[in-house]
C-alpha positions as a Markdown table, in Angstrom:
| # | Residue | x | y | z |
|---|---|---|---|---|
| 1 | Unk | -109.8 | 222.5 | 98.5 |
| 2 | Unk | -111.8 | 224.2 | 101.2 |
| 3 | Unk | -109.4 | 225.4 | 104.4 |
| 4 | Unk | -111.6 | 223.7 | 106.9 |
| 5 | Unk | -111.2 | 220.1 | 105.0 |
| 6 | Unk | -107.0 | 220.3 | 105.5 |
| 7 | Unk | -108.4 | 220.7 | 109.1 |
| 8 | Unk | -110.7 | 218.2 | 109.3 |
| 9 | Unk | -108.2 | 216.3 | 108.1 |
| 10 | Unk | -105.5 | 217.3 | 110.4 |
| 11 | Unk | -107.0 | 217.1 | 113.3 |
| 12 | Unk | -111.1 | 215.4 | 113.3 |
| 13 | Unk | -111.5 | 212.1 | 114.2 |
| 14 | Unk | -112.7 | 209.3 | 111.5 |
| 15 | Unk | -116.6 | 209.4 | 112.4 |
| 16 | Unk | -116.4 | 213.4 | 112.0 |
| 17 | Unk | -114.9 | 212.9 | 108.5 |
| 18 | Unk | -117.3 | 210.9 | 107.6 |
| 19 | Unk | -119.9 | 212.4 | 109.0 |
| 20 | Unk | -118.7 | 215.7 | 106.9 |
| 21 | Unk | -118.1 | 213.9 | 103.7 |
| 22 | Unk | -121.9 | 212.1 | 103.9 |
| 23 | Unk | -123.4 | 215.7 | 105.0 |
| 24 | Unk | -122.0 | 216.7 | 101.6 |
| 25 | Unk | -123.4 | 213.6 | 99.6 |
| 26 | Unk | -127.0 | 214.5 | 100.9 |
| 27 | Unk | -126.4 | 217.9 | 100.3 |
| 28 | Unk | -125.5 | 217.7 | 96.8 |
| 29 | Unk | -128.3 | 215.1 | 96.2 |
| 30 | Unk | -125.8 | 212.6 | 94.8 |
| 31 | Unk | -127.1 | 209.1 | 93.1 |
| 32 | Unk | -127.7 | 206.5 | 95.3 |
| 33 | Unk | -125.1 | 204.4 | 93.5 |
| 34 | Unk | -122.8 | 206.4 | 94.5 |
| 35 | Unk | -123.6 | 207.5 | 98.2 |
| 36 | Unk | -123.9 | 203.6 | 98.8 |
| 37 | Unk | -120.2 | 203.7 | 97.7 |
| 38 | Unk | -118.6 | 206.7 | 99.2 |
| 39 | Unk | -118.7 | 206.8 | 102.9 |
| 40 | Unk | -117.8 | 202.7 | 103.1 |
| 41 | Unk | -114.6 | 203.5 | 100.8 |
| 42 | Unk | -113.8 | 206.6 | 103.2 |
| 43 | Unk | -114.0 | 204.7 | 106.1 |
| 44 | Unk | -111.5 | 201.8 | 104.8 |
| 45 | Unk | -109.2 | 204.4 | 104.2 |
| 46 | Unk | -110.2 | 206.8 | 107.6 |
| 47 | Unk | -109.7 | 203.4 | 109.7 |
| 48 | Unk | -106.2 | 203.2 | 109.0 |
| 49 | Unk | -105.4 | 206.7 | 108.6 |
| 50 | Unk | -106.6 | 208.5 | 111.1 |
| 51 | Unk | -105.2 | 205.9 | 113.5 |
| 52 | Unk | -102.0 | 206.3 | 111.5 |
| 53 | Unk | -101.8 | 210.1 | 111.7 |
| 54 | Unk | -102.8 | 210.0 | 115.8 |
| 55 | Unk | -99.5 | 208.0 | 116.5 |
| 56 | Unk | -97.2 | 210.0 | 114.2 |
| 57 | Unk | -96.4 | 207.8 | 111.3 |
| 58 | Unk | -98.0 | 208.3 | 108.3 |
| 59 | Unk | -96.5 | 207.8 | 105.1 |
| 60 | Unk | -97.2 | 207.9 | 101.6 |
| 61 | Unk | -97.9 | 205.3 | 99.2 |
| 62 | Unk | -94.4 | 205.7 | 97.7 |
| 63 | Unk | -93.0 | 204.6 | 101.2 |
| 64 | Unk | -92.1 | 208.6 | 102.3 |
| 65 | Unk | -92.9 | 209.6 | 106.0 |
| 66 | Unk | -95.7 | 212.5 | 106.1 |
| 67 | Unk | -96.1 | 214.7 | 108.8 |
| 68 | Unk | -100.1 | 215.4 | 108.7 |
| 69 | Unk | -103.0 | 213.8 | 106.8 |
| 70 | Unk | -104.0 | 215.8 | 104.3 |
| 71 | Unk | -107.0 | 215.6 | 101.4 |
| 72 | Unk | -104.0 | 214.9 | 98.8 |
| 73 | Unk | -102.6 | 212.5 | 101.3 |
| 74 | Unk | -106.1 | 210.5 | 101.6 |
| 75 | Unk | -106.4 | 210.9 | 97.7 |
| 76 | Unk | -103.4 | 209.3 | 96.8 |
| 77 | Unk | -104.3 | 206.1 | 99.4 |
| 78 | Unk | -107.8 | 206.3 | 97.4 |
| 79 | Unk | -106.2 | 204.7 | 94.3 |
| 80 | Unk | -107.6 | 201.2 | 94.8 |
| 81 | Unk | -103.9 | 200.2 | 94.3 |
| 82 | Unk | -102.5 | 202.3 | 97.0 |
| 83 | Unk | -105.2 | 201.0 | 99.1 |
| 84 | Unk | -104.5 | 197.7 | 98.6 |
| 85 | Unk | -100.8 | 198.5 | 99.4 |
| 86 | Unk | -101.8 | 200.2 | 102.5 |
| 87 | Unk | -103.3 | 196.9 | 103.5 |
| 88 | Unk | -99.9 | 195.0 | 103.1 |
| 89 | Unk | -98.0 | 197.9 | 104.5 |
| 90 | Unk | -98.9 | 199.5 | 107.3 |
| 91 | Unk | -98.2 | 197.7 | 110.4 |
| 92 | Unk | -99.4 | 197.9 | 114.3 |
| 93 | Unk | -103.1 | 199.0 | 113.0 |
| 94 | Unk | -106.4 | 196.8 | 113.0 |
| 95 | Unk | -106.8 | 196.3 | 109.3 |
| 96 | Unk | -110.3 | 194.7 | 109.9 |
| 97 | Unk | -112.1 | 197.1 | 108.2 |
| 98 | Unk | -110.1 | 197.8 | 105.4 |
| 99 | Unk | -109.4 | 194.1 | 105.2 |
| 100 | Unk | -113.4 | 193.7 | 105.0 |
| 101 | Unk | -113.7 | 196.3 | 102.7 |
| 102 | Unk | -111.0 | 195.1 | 99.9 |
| 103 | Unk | -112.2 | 191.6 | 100.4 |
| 104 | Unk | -115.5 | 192.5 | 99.0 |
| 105 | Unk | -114.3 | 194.3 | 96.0 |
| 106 | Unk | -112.1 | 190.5 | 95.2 |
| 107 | Unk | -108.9 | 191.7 | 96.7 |
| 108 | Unk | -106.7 | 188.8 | 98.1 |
| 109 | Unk | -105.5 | 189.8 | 101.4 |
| 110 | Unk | -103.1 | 186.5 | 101.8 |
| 111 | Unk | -101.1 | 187.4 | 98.7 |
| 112 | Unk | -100.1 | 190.8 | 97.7 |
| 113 | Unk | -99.2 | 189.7 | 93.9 |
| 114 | Unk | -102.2 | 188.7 | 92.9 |
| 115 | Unk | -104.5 | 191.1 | 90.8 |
| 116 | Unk | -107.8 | 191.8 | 91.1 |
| 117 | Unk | -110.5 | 192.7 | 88.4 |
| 118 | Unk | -109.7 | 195.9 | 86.4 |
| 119 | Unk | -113.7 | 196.9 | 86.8 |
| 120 | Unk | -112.8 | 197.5 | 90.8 |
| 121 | Unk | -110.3 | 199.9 | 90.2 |
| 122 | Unk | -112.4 | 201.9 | 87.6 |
| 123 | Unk | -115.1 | 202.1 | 89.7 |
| 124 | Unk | -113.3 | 203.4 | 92.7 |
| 125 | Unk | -111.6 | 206.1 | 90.5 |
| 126 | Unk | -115.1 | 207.4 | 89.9 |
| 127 | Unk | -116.0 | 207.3 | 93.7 |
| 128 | Unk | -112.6 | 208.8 | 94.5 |
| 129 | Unk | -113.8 | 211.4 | 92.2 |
| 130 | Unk | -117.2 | 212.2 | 94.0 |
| 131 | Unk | -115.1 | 212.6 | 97.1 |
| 132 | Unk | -112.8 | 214.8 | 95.5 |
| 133 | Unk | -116.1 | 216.9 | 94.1 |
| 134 | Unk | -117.5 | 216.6 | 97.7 |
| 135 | Unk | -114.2 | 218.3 | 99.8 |
């Protein structure tokens, strides 16, 4: 991981993230199934993150506090069942985009327990890796 992501990370806001992360996807001349896919899936995560990380309490999917966001921090909340967690978890934040975002990919947001389909979580491990391939 590049120096400049762990501060873009630390310290950029969510549209300069993204902004960085698409930059990259046109740069490297990614498919267009997967640049449809990347910057929405940053964003869910960016719009609880970065909002997270401003007022001091980030934590980690395992429930730990973390003191900065971090690429392996945003990784481990790109497992679509961390994100889903961070959904049910974090509290205080507007979840409207990430709620949006889940919903789409058959996520219920009224009850934690229930599963969704197996082919959603595949697929985000493959854009999670063209974001990990991007950084």
């Amino acid at each position: 991981m590049k120096k400049e992501t762990y501060e873009l990370f630390r310290s950029a806001s969510m549209d300069e993230i993204l902004k960085v992360i698409d930059t990259e996807l046109q740069r490297r001349n990614e498919s267009p199934f997967w640049t449809d896919k990347v910057v929405p899936f940053s964003r869910a995560i960016l719009s609880v993150l970065t909002v997270l990380r401003d007022e001091n309490r980030l934590f980690t999917p395992e429930g730990k506090d973390a003191d900065e966001l971090t690429p392996e921090l945003f990784f481990a909340w790109s497992d679509f069942v961390s994100l889903k967690l961070l959904y049910f978890r974090a509290k205080d934040v507007d979840l409207d985009v990430l709620g949006e975002y889940l919903h789409r990919y058959n996520v219920n947001l009224e009850n934690e327990n229930l599963d969704f389909p197996i082919s959603n979580y595949n697929l985000h491990q493959g854009v999670s890796n063209v974001i990990k391939s991007l950084l």
